[in-house]
ZABA-517925 format. One record per residue (C-alpha): x negated, y negated, z negated; residue in three letters. Coordinates in Angstrom, 3 decimals. Layout:
N
+----------+----------+----------+---------+
!       xx !       yy !       zz ! residuo !
+----------+----------+----------+---------+
!        X !        Y !        Z !     ALA !
...
+----------+----------+----------+---------+
//
This chain:
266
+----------+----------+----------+---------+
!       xx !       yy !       zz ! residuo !
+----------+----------+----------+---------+
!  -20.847 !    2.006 !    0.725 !     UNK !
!  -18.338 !    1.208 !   -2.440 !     UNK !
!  -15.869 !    4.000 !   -2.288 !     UNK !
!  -17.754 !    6.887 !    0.234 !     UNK !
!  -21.162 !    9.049 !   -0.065 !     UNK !
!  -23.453 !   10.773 !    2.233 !     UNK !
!  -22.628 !   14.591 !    2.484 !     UNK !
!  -24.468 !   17.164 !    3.675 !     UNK !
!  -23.380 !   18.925 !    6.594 !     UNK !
!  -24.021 !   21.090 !    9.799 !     UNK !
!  -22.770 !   20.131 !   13.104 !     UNK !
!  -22.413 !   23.176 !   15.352 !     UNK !
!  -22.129 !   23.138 !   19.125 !     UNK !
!  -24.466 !   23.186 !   21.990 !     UNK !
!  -26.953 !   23.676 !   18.784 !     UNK !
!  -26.750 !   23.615 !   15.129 !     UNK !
!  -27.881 !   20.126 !   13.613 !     UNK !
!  -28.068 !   19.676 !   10.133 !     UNK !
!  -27.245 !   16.346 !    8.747 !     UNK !
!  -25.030 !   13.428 !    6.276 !     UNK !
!  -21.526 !   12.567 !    7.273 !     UNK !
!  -20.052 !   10.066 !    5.213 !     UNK !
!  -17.085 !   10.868 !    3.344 !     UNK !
!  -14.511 !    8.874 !    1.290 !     UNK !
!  -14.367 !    9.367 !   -2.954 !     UNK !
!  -11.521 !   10.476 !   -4.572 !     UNK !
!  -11.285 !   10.847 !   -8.088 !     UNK !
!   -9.008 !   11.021 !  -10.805 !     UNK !
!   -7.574 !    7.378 !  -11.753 !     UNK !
!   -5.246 !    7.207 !  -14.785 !     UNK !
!   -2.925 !    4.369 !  -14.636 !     UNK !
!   -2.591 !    3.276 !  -18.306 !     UNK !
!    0.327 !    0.637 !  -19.729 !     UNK !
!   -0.342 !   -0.442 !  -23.040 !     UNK !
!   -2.429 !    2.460 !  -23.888 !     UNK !
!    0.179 !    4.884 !  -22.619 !     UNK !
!   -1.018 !    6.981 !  -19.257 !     UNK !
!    2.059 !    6.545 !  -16.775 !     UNK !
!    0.173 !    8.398 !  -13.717 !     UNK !
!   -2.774 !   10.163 !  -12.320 !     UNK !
!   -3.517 !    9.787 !   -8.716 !     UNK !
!   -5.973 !   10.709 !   -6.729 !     UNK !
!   -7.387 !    7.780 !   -5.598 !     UNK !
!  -10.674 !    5.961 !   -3.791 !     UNK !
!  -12.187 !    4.256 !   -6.594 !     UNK !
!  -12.889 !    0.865 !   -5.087 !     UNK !
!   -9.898 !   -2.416 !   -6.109 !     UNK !
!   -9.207 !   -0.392 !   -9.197 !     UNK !
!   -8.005 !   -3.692 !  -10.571 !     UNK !
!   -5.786 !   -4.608 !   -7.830 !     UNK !
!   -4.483 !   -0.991 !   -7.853 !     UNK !
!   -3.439 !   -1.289 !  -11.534 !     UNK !
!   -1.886 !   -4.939 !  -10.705 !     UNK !
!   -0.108 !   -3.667 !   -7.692 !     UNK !
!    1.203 !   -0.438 !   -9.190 !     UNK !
!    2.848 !   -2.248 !  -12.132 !     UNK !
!    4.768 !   -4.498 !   -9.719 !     UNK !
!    5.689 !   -2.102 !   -7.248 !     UNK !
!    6.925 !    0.393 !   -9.392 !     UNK !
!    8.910 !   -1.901 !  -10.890 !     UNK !
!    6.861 !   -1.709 !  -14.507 !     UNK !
!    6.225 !   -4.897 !  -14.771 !     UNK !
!    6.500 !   -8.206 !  -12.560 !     UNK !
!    3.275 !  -10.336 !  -11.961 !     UNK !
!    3.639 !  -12.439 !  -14.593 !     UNK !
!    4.205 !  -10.006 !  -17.124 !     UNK !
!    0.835 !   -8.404 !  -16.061 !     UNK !
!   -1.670 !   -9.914 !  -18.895 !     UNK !
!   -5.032 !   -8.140 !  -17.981 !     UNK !
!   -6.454 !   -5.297 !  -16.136 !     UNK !
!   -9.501 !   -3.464 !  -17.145 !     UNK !
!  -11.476 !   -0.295 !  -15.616 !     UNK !
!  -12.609 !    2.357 !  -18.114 !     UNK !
!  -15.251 !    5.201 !  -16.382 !     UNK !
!  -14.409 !    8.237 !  -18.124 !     UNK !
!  -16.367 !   11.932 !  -18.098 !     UNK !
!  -14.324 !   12.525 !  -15.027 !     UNK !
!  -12.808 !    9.660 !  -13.323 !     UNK !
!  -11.548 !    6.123 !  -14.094 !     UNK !
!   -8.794 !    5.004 !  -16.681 !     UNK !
!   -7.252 !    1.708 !  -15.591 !     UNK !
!   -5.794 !    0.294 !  -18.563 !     UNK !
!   -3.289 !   -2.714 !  -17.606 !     UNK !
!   -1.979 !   -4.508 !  -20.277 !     UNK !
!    1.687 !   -6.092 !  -20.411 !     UNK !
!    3.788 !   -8.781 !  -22.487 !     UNK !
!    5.849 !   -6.953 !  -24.691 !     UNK !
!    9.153 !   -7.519 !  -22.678 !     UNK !
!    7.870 !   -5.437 !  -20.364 !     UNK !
!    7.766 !   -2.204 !  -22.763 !     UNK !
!   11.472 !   -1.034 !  -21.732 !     UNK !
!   10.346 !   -0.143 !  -18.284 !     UNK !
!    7.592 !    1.873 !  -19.775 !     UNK !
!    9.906 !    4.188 !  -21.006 !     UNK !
!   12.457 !    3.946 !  -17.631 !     UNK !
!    9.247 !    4.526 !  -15.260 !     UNK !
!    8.039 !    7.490 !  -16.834 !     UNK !
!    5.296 !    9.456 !  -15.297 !     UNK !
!    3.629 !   11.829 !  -16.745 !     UNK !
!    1.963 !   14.740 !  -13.526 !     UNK !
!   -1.207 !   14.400 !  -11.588 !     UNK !
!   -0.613 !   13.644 !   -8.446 !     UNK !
!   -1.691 !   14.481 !   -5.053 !     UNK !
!   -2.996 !   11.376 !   -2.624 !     UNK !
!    0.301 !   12.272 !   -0.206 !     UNK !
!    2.406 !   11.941 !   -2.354 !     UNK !
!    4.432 !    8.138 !   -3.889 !     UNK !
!    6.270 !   10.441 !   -5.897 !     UNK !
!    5.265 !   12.587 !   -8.204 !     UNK !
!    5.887 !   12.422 !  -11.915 !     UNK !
!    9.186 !   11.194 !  -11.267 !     UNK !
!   11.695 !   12.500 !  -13.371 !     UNK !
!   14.724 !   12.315 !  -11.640 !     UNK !
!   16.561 !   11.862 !   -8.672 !     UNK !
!   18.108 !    8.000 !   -9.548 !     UNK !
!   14.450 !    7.240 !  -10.031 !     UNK !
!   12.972 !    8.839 !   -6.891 !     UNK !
!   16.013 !    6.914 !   -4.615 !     UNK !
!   15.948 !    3.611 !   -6.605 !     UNK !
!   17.366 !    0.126 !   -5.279 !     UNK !
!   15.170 !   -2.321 !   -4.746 !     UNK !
!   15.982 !   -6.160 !   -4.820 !     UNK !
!   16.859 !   -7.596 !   -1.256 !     UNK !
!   14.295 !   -9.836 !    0.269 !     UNK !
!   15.935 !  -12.900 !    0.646 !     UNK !
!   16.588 !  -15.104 !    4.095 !     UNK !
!   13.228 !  -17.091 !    4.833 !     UNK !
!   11.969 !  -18.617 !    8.007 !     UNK !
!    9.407 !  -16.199 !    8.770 !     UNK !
!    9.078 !  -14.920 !   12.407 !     UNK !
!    6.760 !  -13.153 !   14.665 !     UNK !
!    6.931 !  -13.091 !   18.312 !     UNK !
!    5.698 !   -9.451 !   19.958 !     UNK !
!    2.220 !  -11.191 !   20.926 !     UNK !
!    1.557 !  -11.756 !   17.212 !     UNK !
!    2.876 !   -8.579 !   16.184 !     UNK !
!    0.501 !   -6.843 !   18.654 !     UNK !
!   -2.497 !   -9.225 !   17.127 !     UNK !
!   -1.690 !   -8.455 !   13.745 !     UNK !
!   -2.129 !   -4.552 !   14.473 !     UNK !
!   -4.850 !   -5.642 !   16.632 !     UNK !
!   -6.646 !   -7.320 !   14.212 !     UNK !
!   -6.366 !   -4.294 !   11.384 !     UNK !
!   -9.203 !   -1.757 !   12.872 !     UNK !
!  -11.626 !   -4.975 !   11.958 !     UNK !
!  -10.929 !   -4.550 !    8.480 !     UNK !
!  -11.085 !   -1.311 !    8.256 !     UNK !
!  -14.955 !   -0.591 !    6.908 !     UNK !
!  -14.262 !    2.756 !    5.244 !     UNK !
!  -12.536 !    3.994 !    7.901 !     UNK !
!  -14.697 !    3.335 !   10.227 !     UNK !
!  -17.462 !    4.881 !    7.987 !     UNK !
!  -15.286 !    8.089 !    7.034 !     UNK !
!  -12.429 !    8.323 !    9.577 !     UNK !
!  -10.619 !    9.659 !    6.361 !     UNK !
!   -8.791 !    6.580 !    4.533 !     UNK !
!   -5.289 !    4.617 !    5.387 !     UNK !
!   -5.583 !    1.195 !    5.295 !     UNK !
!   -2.761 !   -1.616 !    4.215 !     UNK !
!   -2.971 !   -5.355 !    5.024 !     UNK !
!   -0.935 !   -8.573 !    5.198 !     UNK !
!   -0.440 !  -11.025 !    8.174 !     UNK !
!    0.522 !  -14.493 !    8.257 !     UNK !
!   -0.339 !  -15.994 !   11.268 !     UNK !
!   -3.729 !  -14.130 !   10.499 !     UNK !
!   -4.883 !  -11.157 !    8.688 !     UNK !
!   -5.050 !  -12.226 !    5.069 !     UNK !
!   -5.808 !   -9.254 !    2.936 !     UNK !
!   -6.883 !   -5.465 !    3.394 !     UNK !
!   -7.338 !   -2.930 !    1.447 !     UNK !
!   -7.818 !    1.097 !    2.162 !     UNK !
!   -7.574 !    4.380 !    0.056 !     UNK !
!   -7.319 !    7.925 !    0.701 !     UNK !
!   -3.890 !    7.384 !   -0.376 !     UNK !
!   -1.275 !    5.245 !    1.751 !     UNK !
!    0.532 !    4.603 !   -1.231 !     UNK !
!   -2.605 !    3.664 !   -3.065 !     UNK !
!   -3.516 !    1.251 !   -0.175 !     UNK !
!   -0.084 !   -0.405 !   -0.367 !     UNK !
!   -0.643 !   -0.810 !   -4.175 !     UNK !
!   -3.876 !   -1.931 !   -4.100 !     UNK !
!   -2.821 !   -4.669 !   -1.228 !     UNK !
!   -0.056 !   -5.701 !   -3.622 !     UNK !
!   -2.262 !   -5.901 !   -5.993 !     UNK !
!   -4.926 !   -8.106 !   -4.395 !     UNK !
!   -2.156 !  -10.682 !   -3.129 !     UNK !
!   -0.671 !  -10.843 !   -6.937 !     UNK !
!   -4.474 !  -11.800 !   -8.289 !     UNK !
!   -5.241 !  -14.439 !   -5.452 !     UNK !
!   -1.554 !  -15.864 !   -6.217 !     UNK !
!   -0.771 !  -15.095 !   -1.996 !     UNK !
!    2.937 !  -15.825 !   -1.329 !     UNK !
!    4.296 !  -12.907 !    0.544 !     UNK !
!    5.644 !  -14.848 !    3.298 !     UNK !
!    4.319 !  -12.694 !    6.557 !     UNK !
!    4.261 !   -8.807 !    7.358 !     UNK !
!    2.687 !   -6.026 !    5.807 !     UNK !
!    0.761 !   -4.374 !    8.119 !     UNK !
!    0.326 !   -0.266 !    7.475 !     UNK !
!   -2.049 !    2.433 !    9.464 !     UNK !
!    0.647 !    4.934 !    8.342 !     UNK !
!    3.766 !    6.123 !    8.549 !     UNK !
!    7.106 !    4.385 !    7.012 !     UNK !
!    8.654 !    6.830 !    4.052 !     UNK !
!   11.317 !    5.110 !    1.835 !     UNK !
!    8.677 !    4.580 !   -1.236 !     UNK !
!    6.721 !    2.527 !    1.224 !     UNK !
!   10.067 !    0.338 !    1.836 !     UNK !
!   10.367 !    0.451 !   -1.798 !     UNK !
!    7.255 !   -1.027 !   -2.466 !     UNK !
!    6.961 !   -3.495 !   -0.015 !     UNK !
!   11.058 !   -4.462 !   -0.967 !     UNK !
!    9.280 !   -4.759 !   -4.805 !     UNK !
!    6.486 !   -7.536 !   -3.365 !     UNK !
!    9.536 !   -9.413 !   -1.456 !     UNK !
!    7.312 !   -9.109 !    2.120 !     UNK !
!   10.377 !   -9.661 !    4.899 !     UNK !
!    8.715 !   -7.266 !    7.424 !     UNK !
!    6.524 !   -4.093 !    7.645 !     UNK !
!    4.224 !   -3.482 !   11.179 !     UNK !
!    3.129 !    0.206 !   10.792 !     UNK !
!    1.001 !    2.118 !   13.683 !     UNK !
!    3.460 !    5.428 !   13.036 !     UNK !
!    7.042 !    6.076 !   12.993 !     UNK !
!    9.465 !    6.199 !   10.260 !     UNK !
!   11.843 !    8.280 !    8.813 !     UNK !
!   15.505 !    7.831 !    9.102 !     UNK !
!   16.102 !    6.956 !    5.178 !     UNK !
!   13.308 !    4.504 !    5.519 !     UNK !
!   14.802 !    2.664 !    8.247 !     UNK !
!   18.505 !    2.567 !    6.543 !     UNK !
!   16.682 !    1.266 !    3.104 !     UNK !
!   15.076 !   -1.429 !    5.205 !     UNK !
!   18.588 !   -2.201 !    6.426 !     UNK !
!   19.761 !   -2.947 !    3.010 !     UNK !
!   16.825 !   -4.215 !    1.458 !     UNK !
!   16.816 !   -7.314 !    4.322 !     UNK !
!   13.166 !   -6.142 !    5.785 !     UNK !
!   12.203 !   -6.373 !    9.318 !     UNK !
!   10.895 !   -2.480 !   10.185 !     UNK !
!    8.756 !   -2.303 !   13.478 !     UNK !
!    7.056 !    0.910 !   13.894 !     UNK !
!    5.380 !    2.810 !   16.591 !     UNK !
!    3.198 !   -0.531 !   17.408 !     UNK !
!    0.734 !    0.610 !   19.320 !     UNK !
!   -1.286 !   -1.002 !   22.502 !     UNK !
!    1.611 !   -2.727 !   24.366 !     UNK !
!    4.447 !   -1.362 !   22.554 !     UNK !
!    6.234 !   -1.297 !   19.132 !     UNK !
!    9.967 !   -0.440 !   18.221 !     UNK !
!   11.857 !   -2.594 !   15.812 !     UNK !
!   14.562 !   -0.718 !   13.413 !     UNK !
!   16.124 !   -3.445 !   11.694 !     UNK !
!   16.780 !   -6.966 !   11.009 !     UNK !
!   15.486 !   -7.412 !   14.655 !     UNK !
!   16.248 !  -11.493 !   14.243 !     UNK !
!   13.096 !  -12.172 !   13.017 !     UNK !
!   11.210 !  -11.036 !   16.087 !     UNK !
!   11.299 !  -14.494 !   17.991 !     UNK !
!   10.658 !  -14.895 !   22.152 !     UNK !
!    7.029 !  -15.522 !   23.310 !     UNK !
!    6.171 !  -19.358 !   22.682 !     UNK !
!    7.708 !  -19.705 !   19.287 !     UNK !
!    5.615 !  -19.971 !   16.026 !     UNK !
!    5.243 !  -18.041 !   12.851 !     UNK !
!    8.013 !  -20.130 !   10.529 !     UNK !
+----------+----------+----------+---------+
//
C-alpha cells in the first residue's frame, strides 16, 4: 500500500506471536517555491502534488492560478516538492517565510511571528449551500469508506469534501497535511468548493484558516474545537459543526445553513 509498510513486530498476551503490522510512512517533505525551501514537514508521502498545490493556497503563498507546476524530487532522505509560481506571486514568498522542520502536529511551525501565526483570512461569502442533520450525519458516515490507510494503519487523519456526496479524500499522518493535500486535490480537478469539508480531527484555528483560504462555507469534524477556532469561524462566515458523531453533532456558528429535514443541499 502507497504511503504504509509491513513492520515487524511481537504481539504479547495470552502468548507471544511474532508478526507484520502495517504502519504509515513519514518522511521528510520539503516544500520548495521557486527553488526556495519554505517548510519541512513530516509528512505521508502519497498526493505529494496535491500537498504542494494545497499548501501554496492555503498558506496564502500563492492562489490557484498563480500555481504554474508541481513536481516531486526523491532526495537521499525524503522528497523535495518543488512548486513553481508566476512571478507576482514572489512577494508572499518573502511574507510566508518558513524556514524549521516541523513536527506532523503541528500547522505552525516556522512561523516567524505572532501577526503571521493569528492571520485574517478572507470571509467566505453568502452562497446557497445547506445541509440538513441527515446529510451531515451521511457525510461523516460516508468518511470511514475512504479511509484505506487508516484502516490499514489505524495511524493517519483523514480530510474530505461533501457535496451532496463525498467528493474527495485524502489522509496523512498530519491533519494539517490532510487538509492541504484535500485542497490540493480539489484545486487540480478544478472542484468548486461549494459543500463541507469533512475532518477526522479536531478544529484548531489553522484548520479554520485553511479551510477560510479554499472559501469552503462549512467544516464537519468528528472532534471538538477550540474556543479561538470557533470565534475565527464566526468572522470568517463558516458553518463549524463539531462533535458529529453517531446521532449527534454540535454546530458553533453560522447555524443558518443547517436546514430542517426534507430540504436539499442548495
Amino acid at each position: 500500500m502507497k504511503g504504509a509498510r509491513a513492520t515487524p513486530r511481537l504481539v504479547f498476551g495470552p502468548s507471544v506471536t511474532p508478526g507484520d503490522r502495517i504502519l504509515p510512512e513519514e518522511v521528510a517533505v520539503a516544500l520548495s517555491f521557486n527553488g526556495t525551501t519554505q517548510a519541512v514537514m513530516m509528512a505521508t508521502p502519497s498526493d505529494l502534488e496535491d500537498f504542494g498545490y494545497g499548501f501554496a493556497v492555503t498558506e496564502g503563498i500563492a492562489g490557484p492560478e498563480e500555481v504554474l507546476s508541481v513536481e516531486v524530487e526523491t532526495v537521499p532522505r525524503g522528497r523535495d516538492v518543488q512548486v513553481w509560481l508566476k512571478p507576482e506571486a514572489e512577494a508572499r514568498l518573502a511574507a510566508r517565510r518558513r524556514v524549521m522542520a516541523g513536527p506532523v502536529g503541528c500547522g505552525l511551525c516556522g512561523i516567524d511571528s505572532i501577526d503571521q501565526a493569528l492571520r485574517e483570512v478572507p470571509v467566505v461569502g453568502p452562497s446557497a449551500f445547506r445541509m440538513t442533520p441527515s446529510q451531515v450525519r451521511e457525510a461523516v458516515a460516508a468518511l470511514p469508506g475512504e479511509q484505506r490507510l487508516h484502516d490499514a494503519t489505524r495511524a493517519v487523519h483523514g480530510a474530505a469534501f461533501w457535496n451532496g456526496r463525498l467528493l474527495l479524500a485524502r489522509e496523512d499522518v498530519g491533519r494539517h497535511n490532510a487538509l492541504d493535500k484535500l485542497v490540493g486535490g480539489m484545486v487540480r480537478q478544478g472542484t468548486r468548493p461549494e459543500g463541507a469539508v469533512v475532518l477526522t480531527s479536531r478544529v484548531s484555528t489553522d484548520m479554520v484558516q485553511k479551510v477560510a483560504m479554499l472559501g469552503a462555507p462549512m467544516i464537519i469534524a468528528v472532534s471538538a474545537p477550540t474556543a479561538e477556532a470557533v470565534e475565527l469561524a464566526e468572522r470568517a462566515g463558516i458553518t463549524l459543526v463539531a462533535l458529529a458523531r453517531g446521532d449527534r453533532f454540535e454546530v458553533f456558528s453560522h447555524t443558518d445553513r443547517l436546514m430542517t429535514e426534507g430540504a436539499d443541499v442548495g
